[in-house]
N, C-alpha and C positions, 0 to 999 in steps of 0.2 A: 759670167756664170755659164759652167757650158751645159751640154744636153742633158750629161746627168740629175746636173741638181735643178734641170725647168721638171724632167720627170720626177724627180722626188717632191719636191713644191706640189705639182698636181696630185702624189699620193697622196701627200698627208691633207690638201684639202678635199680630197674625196673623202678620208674617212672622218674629217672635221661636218662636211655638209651629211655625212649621211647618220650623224648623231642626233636622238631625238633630247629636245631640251627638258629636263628636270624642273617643273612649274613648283615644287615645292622647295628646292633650292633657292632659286631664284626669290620665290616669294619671301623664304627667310631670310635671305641677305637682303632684301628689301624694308626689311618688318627693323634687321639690325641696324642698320643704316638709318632710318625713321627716329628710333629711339638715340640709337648715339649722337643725330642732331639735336633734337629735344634735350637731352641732356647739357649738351656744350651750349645751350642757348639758355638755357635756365641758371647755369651757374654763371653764365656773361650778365646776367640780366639782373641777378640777385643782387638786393642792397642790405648791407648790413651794418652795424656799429655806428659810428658817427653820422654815416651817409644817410643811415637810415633815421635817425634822429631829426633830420632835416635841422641841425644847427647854423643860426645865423652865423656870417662873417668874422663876425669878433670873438666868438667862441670855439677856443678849440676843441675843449670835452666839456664834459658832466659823469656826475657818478653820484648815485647810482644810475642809470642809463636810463633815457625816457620809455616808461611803458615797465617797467622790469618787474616782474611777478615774484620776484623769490628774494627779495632783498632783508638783510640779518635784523632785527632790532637797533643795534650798535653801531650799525653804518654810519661813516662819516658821508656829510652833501660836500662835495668836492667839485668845485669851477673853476678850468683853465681858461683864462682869456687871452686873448692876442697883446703882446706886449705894449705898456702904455695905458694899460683901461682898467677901470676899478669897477666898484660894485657892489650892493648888498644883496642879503638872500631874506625873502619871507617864507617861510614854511610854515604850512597849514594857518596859514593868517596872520602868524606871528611874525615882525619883524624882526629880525636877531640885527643887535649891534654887530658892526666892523671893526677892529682895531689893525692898527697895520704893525705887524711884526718887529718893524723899525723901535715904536713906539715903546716894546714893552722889552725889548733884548738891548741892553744899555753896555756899548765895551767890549771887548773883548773876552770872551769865551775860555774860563780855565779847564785843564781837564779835568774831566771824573762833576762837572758840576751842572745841574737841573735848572733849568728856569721854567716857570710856572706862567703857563699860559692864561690868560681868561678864558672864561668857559662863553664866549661871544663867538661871532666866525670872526676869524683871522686871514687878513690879506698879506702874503709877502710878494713886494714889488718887483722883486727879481724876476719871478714866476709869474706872477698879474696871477696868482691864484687865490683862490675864497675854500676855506675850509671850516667847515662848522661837523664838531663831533659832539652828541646829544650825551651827557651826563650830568651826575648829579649836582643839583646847584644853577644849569644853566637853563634856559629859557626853556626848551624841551630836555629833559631827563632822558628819554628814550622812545621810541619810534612805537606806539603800540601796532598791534596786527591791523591790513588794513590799507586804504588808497590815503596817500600821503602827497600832497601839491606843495610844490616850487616854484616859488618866482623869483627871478633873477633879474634887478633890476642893473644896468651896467650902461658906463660911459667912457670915452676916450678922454683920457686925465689932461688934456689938454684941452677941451669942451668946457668941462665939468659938469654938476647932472641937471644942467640947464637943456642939456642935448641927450639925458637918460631916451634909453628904451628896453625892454625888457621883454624875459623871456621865461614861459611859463611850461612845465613837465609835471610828472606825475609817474609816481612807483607805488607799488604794492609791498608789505610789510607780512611776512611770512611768523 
């Protein structure tokens, strides 16, 4: 660097040091900075959906969702488990029979043709899923308005439910 540019260097910090500092700049870019941590820390911190369900190991979901305020009348109770594990469901006190899918779809599937489920929950093993939809004829018909309790009783089919434990939630019925 030669002499010119150590004189220019010392201009421009002369007119850098002889600027008086803006405290309300400063303070707002401070106030910004405050809030834009708080924010990036809140949505790191945030638990939602499953997480927030605190679902055991063997469960992958539930539906309708533990705690859910707004749930339809007609809602299916729908349990994913981890492959391998069965399960019944009691709602509001009532145990609903299981049937496993296998059991009641007999053959081969022609097209254009219905088969008629029971009105029980149904397990299909592929899935390790539990599906009870309330209508007429079946243990509950429909969900009235209202806090509605699940219990999910569930074992590794290789235990069987000498080794159940079970898992208990609750929705609201809008």
């Amino acid at each position: 660097m030669g002499v010119l540019g150590i004189l220019s260097n010392r201009r421009q910090r002369g007119r850098l040091a002889g600027r008086r500092i803006d405290w309300t700049v400063v303070l707002a870019c401070f106030v910004l900075t405050a809030g834009a941590a708080v924010l990036v820390g809140g949505v790191l911190a945030g638990v939602t959906g499953d997480e927030r369900a605190g679902l055991p190991e063997a469960i992958e979901s539930v539906n309708p969702v533990p705690e859910a305020v707004q749930t339809l009348s007609q809602s299916s109770v729908f349990v994913d488990l981890r492959p391998e594990h069965y399960g019944r469901l009691t709602i509001d006190g009532i145990e609903i029979e299981t049937v496993n899918i296998d059991d009641v779809v007999r053959g081969p599937a022609t097209p254009g043709s219905q088969v008629d489920l029971p009105k029980v929950t149904i397990y299909e093993p592929g899935n390790a899923t539990l599906t009870f939809t309330p209508s007429a004829g079946a243990p509950i018909e429909r969900f009235t308005t209202g806090r509605h309790t699940v219990k999910l009783t569930y074992w590794p089919l290789i235990d069987g439910p000498t080794a159940a434990r079970t898992y208990t939630w609750t929705f609201d019925v809008i």
